[in-house]
NUVO-559448 format. One record per residue (C-alpha): residue number from 1; x, y, z negated. Coordinates in steps of 0.2 Angstrom, whole numbers, plus 5000, padded with zeros to 4 digits. Layout:
<pts>
    n     x     y     z
  NUM     X     Y     Z
...
</pts>
This chain:
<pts>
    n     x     y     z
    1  4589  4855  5287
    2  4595  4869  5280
    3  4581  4864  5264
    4  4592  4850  5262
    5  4608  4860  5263
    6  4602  4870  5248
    7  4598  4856  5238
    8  4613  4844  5241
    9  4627  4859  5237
   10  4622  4864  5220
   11  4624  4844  5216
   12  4642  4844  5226
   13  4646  4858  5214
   14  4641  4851  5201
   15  4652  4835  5203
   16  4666  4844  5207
   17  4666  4855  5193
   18  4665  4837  5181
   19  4678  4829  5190
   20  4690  4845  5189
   21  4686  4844  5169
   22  4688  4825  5167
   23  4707  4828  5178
   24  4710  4844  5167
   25  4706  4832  5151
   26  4717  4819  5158
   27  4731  4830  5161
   28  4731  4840  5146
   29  4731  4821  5134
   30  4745  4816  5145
   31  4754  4830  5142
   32  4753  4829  5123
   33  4758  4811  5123
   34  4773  4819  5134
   35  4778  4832  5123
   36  4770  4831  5105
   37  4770  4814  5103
   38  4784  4809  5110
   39  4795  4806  5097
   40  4785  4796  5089
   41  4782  4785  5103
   42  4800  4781  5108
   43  4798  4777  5089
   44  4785  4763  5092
   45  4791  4758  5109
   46  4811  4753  5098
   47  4799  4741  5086
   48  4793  4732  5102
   49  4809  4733  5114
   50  4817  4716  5109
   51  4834  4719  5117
   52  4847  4735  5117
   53  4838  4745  5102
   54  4851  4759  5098
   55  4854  4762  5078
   56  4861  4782  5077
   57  4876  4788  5070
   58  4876  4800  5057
   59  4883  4817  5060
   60  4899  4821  5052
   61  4899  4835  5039
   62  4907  4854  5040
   63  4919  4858  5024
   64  4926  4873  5017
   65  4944  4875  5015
   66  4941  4869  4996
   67  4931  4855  4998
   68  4914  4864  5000
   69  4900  4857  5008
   70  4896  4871  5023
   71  4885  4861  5036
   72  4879  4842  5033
   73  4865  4831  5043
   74  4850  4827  5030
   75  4835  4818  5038
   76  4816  4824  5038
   77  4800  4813  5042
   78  4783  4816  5048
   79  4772  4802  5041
   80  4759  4793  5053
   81  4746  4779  5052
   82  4744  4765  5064
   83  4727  4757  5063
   84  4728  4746  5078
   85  4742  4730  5076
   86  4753  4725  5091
   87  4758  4707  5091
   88  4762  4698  5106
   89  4753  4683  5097
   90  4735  4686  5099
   91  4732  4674  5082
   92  4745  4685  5072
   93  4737  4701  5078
   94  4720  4697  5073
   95  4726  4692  5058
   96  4735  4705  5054
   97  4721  4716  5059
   98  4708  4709  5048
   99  4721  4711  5034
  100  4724  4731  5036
  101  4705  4735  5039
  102  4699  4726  5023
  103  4712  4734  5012
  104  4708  4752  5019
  105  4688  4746  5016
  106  4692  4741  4999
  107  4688  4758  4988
  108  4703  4753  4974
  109  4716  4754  4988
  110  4711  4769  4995
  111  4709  4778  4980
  112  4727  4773  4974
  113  4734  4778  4992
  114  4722  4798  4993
  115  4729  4799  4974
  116  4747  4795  4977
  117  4750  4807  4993
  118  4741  4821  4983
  119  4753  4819  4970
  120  4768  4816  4981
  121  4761  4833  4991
  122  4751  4844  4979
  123  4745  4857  4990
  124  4733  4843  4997
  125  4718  4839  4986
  126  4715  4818  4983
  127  4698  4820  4991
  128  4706  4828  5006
  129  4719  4815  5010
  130  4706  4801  5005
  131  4693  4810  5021
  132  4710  4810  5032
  133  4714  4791  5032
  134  4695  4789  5035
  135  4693  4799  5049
  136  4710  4792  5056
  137  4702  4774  5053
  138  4685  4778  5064
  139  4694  4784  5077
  140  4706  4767  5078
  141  4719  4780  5082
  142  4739  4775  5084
  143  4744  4789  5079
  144  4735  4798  5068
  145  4745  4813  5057
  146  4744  4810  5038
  147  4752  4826  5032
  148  4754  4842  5044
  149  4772  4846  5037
  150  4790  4839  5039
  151  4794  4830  5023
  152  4810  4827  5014
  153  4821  4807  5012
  154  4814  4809  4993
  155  4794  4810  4998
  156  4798  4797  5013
  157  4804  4784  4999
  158  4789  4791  4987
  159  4776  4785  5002
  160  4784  4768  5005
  161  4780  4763  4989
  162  4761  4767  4987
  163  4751  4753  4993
  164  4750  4746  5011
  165  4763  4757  5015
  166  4774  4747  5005
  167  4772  4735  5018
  168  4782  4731  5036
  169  4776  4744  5048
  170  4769  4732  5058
  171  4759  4724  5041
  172  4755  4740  5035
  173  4752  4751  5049
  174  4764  4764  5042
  175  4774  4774  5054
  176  4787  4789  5054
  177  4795  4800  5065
  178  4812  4804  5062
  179  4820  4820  5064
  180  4840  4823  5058
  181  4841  4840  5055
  182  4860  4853  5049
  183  4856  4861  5034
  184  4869  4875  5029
  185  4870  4876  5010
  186  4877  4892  5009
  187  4862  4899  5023
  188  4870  4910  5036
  189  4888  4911  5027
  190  4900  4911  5046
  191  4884  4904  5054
  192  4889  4908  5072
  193  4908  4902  5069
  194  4900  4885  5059
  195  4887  4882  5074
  196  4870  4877  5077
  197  4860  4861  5084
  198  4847  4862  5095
  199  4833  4859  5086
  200  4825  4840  5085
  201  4843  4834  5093
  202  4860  4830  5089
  203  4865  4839  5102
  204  4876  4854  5099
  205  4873  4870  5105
  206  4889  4882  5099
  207  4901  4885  5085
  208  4913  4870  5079
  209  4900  4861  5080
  210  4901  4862  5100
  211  4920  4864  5100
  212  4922  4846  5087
  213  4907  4839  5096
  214  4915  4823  5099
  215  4921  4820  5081
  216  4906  4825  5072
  217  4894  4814  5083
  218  4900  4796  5080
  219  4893  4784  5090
  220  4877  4776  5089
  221  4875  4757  5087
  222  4863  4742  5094
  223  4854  4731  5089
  224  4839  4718  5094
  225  4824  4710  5087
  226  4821  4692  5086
  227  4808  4682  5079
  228  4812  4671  5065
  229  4802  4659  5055
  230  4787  4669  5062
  231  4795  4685  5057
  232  4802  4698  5067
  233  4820  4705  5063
  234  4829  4719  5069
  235  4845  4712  5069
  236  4861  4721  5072
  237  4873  4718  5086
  238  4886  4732  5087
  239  4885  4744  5070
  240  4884  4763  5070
  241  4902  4774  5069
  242  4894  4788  5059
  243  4906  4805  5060
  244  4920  4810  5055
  245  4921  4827  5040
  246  4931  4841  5047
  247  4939  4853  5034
  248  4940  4870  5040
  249  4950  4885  5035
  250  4935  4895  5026
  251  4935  4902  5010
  252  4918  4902  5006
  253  4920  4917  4992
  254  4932  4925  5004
  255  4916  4922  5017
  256  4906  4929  5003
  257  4915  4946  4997
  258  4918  4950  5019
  259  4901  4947  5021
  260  4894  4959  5008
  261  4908  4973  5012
  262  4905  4973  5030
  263  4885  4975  5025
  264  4884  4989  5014
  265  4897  4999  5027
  266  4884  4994  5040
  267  4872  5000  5032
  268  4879  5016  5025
  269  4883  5023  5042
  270  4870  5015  5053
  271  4883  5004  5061
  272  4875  4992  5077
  273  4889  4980  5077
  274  4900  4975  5064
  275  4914  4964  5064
  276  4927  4957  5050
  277  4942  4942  5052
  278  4952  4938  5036
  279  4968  4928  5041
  280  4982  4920  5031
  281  4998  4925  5036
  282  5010  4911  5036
  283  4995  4898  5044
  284  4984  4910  5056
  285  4971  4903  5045
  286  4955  4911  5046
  287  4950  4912  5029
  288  4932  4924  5033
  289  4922  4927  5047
  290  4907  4937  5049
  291  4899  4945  5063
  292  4884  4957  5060
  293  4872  4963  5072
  294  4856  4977  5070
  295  4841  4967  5073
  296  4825  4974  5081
  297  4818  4975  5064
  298  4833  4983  5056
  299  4840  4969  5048
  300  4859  4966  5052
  301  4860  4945  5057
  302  4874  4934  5065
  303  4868  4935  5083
  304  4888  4934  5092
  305  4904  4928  5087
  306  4910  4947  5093
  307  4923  4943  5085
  308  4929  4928  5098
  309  4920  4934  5111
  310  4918  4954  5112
  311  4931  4961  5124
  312  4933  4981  5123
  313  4945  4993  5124
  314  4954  4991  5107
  315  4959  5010  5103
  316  4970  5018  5095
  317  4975  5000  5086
  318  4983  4997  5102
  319  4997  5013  5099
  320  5006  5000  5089
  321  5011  4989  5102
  322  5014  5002  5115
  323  5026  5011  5104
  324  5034  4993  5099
  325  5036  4990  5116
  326  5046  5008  5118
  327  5057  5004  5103
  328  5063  4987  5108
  329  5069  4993  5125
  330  5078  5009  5117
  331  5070  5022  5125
  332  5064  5031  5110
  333  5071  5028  5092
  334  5062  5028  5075
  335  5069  5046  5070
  336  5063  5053  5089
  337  5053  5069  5090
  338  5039  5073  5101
  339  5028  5090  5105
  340  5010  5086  5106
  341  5008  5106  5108
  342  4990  5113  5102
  343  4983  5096  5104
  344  4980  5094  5121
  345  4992  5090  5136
  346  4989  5089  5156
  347  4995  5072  5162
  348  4994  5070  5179
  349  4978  5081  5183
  350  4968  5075  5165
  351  4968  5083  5148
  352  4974  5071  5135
  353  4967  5077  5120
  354  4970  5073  5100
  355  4957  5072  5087
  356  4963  5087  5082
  357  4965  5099  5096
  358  4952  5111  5091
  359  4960  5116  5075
  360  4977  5117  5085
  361  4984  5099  5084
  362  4999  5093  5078
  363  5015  5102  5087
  364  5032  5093  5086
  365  5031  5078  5078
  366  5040  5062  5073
  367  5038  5044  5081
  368  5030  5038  5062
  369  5018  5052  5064
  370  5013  5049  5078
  371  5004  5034  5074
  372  5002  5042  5054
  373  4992  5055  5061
  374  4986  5043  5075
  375  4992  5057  5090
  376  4986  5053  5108
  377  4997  5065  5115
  378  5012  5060  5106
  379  5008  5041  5111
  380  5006  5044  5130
  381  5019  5055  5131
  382  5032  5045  5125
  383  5026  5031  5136
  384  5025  5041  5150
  385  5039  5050  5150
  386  5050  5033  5149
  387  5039  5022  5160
  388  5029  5033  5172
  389  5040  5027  5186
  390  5041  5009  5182
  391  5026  5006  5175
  392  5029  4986  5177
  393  5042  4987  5163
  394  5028  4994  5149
  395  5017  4981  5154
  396  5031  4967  5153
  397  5034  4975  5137
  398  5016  4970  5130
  399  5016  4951  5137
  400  5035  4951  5128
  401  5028  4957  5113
  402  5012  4943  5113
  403  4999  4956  5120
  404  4987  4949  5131
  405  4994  4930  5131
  406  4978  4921  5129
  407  4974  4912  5114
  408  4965  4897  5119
  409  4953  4898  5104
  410  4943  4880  5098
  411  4928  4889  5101
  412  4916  4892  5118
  413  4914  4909  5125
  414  4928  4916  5116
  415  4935  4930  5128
  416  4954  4931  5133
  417  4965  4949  5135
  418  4963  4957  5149
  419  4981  4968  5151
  420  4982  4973  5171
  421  4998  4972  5178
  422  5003  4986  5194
  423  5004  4976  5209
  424  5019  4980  5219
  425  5008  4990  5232
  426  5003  5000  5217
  427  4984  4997  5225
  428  4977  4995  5208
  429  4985  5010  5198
  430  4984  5028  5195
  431  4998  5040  5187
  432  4984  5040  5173
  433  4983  5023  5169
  434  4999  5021  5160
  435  4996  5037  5149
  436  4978  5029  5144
  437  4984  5012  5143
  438  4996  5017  5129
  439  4983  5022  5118
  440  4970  5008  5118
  441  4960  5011  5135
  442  4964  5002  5151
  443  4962  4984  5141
  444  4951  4974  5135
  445  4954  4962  5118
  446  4942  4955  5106
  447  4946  4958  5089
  448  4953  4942  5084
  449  4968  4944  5097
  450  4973  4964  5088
  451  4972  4955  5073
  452  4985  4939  5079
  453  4996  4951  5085
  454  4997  4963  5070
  455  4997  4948  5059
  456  5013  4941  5069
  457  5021  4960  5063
  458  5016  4953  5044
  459  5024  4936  5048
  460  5040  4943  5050
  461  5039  4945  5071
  462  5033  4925  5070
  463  5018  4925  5082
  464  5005  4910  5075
  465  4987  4904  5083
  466  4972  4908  5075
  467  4967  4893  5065
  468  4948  4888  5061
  469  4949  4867  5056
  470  4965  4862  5045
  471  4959  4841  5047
  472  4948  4828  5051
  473  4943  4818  5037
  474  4933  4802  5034
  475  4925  4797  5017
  476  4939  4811  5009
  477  4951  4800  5018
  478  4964  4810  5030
  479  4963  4804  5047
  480  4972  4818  5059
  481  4978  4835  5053
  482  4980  4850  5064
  483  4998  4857  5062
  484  4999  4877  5061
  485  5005  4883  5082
  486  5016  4895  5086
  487  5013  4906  5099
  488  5027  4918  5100
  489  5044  4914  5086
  490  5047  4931  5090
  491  5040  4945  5097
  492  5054  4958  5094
  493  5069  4962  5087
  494  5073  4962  5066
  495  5075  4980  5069
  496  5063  4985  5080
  497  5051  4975  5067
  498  5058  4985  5052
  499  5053  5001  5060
  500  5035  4995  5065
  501  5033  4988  5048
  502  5041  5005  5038
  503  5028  5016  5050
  504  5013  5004  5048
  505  5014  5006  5027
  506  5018  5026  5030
  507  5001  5026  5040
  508  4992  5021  5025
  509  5002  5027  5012
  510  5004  5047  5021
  511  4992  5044  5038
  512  4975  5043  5043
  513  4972  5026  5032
  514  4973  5031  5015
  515  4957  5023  5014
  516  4962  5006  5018
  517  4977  5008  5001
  518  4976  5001  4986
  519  4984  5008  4969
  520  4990  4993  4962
  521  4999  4986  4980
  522  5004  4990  4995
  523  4996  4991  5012
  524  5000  4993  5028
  525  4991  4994  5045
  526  4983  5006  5057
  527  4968  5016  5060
  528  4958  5016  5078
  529  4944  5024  5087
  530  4939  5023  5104
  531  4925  5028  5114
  532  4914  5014  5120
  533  4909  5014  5140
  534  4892  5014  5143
  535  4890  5002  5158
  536  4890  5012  5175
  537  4887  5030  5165
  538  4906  5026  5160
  539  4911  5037  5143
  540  4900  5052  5147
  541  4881  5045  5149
  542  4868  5047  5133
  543  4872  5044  5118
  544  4889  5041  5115
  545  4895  5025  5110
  546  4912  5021  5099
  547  4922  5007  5090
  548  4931  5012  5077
  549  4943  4999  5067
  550  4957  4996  5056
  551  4969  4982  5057
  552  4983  4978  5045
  553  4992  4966  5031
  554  4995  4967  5012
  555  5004  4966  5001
  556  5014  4976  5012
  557  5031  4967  5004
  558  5027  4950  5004
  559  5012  4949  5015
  560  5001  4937  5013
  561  4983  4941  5022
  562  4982  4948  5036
  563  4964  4958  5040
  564  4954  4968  5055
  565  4937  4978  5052
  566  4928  4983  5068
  567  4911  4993  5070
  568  4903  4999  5083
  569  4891  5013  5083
  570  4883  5029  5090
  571  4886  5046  5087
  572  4899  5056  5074
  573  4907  5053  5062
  574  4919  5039  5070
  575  4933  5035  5058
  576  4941  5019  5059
  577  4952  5027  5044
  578  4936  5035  5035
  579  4922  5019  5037
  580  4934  5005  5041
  581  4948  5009  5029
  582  4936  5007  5012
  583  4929  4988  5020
  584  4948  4983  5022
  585  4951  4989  5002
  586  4938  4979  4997
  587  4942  4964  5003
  588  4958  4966  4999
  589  4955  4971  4982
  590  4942  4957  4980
  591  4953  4946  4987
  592  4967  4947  4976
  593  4957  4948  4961
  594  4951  4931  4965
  595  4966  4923  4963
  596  4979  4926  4977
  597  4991  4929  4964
  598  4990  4924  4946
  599  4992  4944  4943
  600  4989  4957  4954
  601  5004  4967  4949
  602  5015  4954  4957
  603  5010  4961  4971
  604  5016  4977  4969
  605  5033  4985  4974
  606  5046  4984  4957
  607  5058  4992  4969
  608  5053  5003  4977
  609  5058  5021  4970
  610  5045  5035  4970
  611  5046  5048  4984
  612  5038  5063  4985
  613  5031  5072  4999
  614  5041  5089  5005
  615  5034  5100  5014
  616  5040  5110  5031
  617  5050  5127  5027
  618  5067  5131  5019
  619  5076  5113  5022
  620  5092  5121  5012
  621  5080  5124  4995
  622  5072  5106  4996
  623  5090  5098  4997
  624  5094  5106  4979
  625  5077  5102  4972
  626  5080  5081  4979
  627  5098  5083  4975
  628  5094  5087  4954
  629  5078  5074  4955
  630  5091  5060  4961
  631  5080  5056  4975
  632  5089  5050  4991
  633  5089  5062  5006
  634  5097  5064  5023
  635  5100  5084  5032
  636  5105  5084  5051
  637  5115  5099  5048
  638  5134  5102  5040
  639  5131  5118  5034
  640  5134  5114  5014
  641  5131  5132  5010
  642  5115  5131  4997
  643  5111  5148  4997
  644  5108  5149  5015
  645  5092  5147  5024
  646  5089  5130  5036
  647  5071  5131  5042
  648  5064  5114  5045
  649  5054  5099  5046
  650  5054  5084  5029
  651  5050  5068  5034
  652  5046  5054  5020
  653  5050  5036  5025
  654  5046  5028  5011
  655  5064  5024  5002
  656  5070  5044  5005
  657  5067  5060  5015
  658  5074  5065  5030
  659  5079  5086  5031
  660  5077  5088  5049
  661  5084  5109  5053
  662  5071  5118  5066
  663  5077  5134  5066
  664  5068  5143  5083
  665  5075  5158  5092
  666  5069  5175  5085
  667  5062  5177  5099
  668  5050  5162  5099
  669  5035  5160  5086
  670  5039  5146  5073
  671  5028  5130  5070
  672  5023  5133  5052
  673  5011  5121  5052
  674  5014  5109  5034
  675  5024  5125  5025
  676  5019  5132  5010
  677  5013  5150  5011
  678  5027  5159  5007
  679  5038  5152  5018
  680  5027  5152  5030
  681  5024  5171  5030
  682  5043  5176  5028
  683  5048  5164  5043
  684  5036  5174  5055
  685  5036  5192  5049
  686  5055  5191  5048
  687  5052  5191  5067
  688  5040  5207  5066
  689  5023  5200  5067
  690  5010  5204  5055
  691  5001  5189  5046
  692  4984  5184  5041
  693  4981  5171  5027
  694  4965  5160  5025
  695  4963  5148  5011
  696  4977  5141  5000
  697  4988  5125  5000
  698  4998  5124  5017
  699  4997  5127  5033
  700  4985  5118  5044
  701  4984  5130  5061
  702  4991  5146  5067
  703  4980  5155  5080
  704  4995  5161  5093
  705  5004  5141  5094
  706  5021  5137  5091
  707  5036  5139  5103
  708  5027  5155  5112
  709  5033  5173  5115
  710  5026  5185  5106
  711  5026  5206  5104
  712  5033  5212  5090
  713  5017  5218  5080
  714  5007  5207  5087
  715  4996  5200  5071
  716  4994  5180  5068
  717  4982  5171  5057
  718  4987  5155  5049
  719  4975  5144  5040
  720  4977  5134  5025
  721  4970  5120  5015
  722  4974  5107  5000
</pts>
């Protein structure tokens, strides 16, 4: 028995192991029929269905602003041959069948067909596509692939006239599989905010082409086959609606000159994420829009709309608002001081610190330069100080004032502002939150958002939703035009406006974003820089992260784009001022050579009278020097007496100066930080204390800081610097 055993079980395995391949080989053919060859089986089975046979719709186009063609279905083709007829009358198919196998025996036809696809497809040989259609007609095969690659509408109509494929597809036995494909002519020009298909579908997978879905799609049509006169027709029984154009607000040179900006400043600083929105003022149009990423490989690509989408904490760009939201409610005025000390400042158990605070920071300062000079201190200190107590007020302010109202963009997965307000338990707030809050932490607002609300200060307070599609057309006909929407007719007082929009042009013109200027016009806008929080490591785990921007308008008189750049990347340098600033002047530059205005010196300020800077010291001496150049001034003192001493501190607000006195106690050690050397030296050994100078120009520190006692004697370093 166990003989037999050992006999019979090697002949079990064996069958097993057969019928385990013959199930593996059925299995992997129906599979490919599933999956490779399903397309063009649906394809076959709508020639034989006879009822409900559903005729596509064209897809719509994607225009530019002008007109341009920026996304438009075009149609490939992969090409098959059918040698096996399907007719439900046996005589017909037998017919048919000895038809199509004598003209692919007869030597004349196949040489004209092996020649014709080698010339319609030259990286085939003749001899080659002459052994294909021979090997395809021994194996009887339904199917059988002519050429590996998609082919264009062009090649498709060159096959359709060489013989037997000139014929009905159920004569001639050729077949193809049809696949409607967006081609973008201007490649990945605003490819995330255009969109993208899945591939082989009409079926949209982001962008406008998600959001205008239903409008781009049309809808399909039907139709049936019927047999007439011994022929069968398709006939058609409702028509296909093809889609409807939609025009958006792209400029594609204004696409194009964003673009290559953004890129080289990428590139130059080893940015990770970059981020640039051109707007129109009056509209919200959003003229550009380009979102670049650092790829594995190195190279930067559109990967997120991170412009739509990216919520983070904006920054220093922020200071705006909050100090908007403190002049509109009259607790601080434009011509307010404020000591930011040596550039750091306890609030409520945590350091604040400037940018500065190494080299001694800033002192006391104006509101304008406080954002000029872009002063943490000075910001969370004026908020503080007015709103510590009722925190809810700030925070009303800012929703007042359009910050954190959500936008409701046309586009999925764009991210809303996230503006906490305290709960009435207080429960979710610290005594730090306010300070912070007040200088870009605390929230979270994508990019485009900064940009609506600083393009509402250019608007003239009118606050005015982002705008990506202007219309709908059909065949260059209008069918529905999308009106511009108003968020917010005013987000603050004409006043408080004027102020804001005097400050902003002083930041670029005297502040921190010189960069961002232009000789020929005027800008105005703000600089920011903020550190990035590195998921549960917060600010302070590896390498440390930071978004740097700058957001602003131009020409600053008569504004008429509105603009934000936004990087991220690791490490210093950060400067939203420094590496932000010269991708804003570009654009701008570019963008009003282009055309904006018929000459770019209408966009400058004829009015405007020339003002020069003044620097900290003898106030009394300035006045006679402003007085004899005829440039307008104001003092803060009634002492008319011009031989006289009045130490103090100039301030420029564009249209004149302003001769603020600042004369300390002897007892106390002066600021002389911005004053020249010699009055620098005569205000602090007048009090007895011995100076040390380093460098020339004026002064940019003093080691023992301003508004301390002192010993007489005691010896003081003060630095200087052009």
């Amino acid at each position: 028995m166990n003989f037999e055993n050992k006999k019979i079980m090697p002949r079990f395995f064996v069958v097993i192991v057969l019928m385990g391949l013959v199930g593996l080989y059925i299995l992997g053919n129906a599979a490919y029929l599933m999956f490779v060859q399903s397309g063009y089986w649906s394809a076959v089975s709508q020639t034989l269905v006879e009822n409900n046979v559903p005729i596509p719709a064209k897809r719509g186009n994607i225009l530019s602003a002008d007109g341009q063609l920026m996304a438009s279905t075009l149609p490939e083709y992969k090409i098959y041959m059918d040698y096996v007829v399907s007719d439900q009358n046996e005589g017909n198919r037998r017919r048919l069948q000895a038809w199509r196998d004598s003209m692919l025996s007869e030597e004349g036809v196949l040489d004209s067909l092996a020649e014709g696809l080698h010339r319609i497809f030259p990286d085939r040989t003749a001899a080659a596509f002459k052994q294909r259609l021979l090997k395809g007609k021994k194996r009887r095969s339904r199917y059988w692939l002519l050429y590996p690659k998609r082919i264009t509408y062009i090649q498709y109509k060159e096959c359709k006239n060489l013989p037997l494929f000139c014929e009905s597809s159920n004569k001639g036995g050729f077949r193809v599989e049809v696949f409607n494909l967006r081609k973008k002519p201007y490649g990945s020009l605003a490819t995330r905010t255009l969109g993208a298909l899945y591939a082989s579908k009409d079926s949209a997978r982001y962008g406008l082409e998600l959001s205008y879905d239903s409008i781009l799609r049309g809808k399909p049509g039907l139709s049936h086959r019927a047999k007439v006169r011994n022929k069968r027709l398709t006939l058609v029984d409702v028509p296909p609606v093809d889609g409807y154009d939609i025009e958006t607000t792209i400029d594609v040179s204004m696409q194009d000159v964003a673009e290559k900006a953004l890129l080289k400043q990428l590139k130059n600083i080893n940015g990770e994420v970059g981020v640039v929105v051109l707007m129109e003022v009056a509209t919200g149009d959003v003229k550009a829009i380009v979102n670049m990423t650092k790829c594995a490989d190195g190279e930067y690509r559109e990967v997120k709309n991170n412009a739509v989408a990216d919520l983070m904490e904006p920054g220093s760009t922020f200071k705006t608002a909050s100090i908007m939201v403190a002049l509109e409610d009259g607790k601080i005025k434009k011509d307010d001081f404020v000591d930011t000390g040596n550039g750091q400042w306890e609030m409520h158990g945590r350091v604040m610190k400037d940018h500065n605070w190494r080299s001694g920071g800033y002192g006391r300062i104006s509101v304008p330069e406080v954002l000029m000079y872009s002063s943490n201190v000075g910001v969370s200190r004026l908020i503080d100080d007015n709103y510590k107590d009722h925190p809810e007020q700030f925070v009303d302010g800012l929703y007042r004032e359009g910050v954190g109202i959500p936008l409701h963009l046309p586009l999925v997965g764009s991210g809303e502002p996230r503006v906490r307000r305290p709960k009435k338990d207080g429960s979710n707030w610290s005594k730090t939150a306010l300070p912070w809050m007040s200088i870009g932490y605390e929230t979270q607002i994508p990019p485009i958002a900064t940009l609506t609300f600083y393009n509402a200060i250019a608007n003239g307070g009118k606050m005015v939703k982002p705008r990506f599609v202007k219309a709908v057309r059909k065949d260059g006909e209008l069918i529905r035009e999308y009106p511009v929407e108003v968020i917010k007719e005013r987000i603050c007082s004409p006043k408080t406006l004027r102020d804001i929009q005097d400050i902003l042009e002083m930041v670029v013109s005297k502040g921190l974003g010189k960069k961002a200027g232009n000789k020929v016009f005027k800008v105005s806008g703000k600089t920011g820089t903020a550190q990035v929080a590195q998921g549960k490591s917060g600010y302070h785990g590896g390498r440390m992260k930071y978004l740097i921007s700058f957001c602003g308008y131009y020409p600053s008189d008569k504004p008429k784009y509105s603009c934000i750049v936004a990087i991220q990347k690791y490490g210093l340098p950060a400067s939203g001022g420094g590496h932000c600033g010269p991708v804003f002047s570009e654009i701008a530059q570019s963008v009003m050579a282009k055309g904006v205005f018929r000459e770019v010196v209408e966009a400058s300020d004829s009015t405007s009278v020339f003002v020069p800077d003044v620097l900290d010291g003898d106030m009394n001496a300035a006045r006679y020097v402003l007085r004899e150049l005829n440039i307008p001034f104001r003092q803060d003192w009634t002492d008319d007496s011009d031989g006289a001493t009045v130490w103090g501190h100039a301030q420029n607000s564009g249209n004149s100066i302003s001769l603020v006195s600042n004369n300390t106690p002897m007892e106390i050690v002066p600021d002389v930080r911005g004053a020249g050397a010699k009055d620098a030296v005569y205000m602090l050994e007048s009090r007895g204390l011995k100076v040390r100078i380093e460098g020339v120009g004026h002064v940019v520190s003093q080691s023992i800081p301003p508004y301390s006692k002192f010993k007489k004697g005691q010896t003081i370093h003060i630095k200087l610097k052009r």
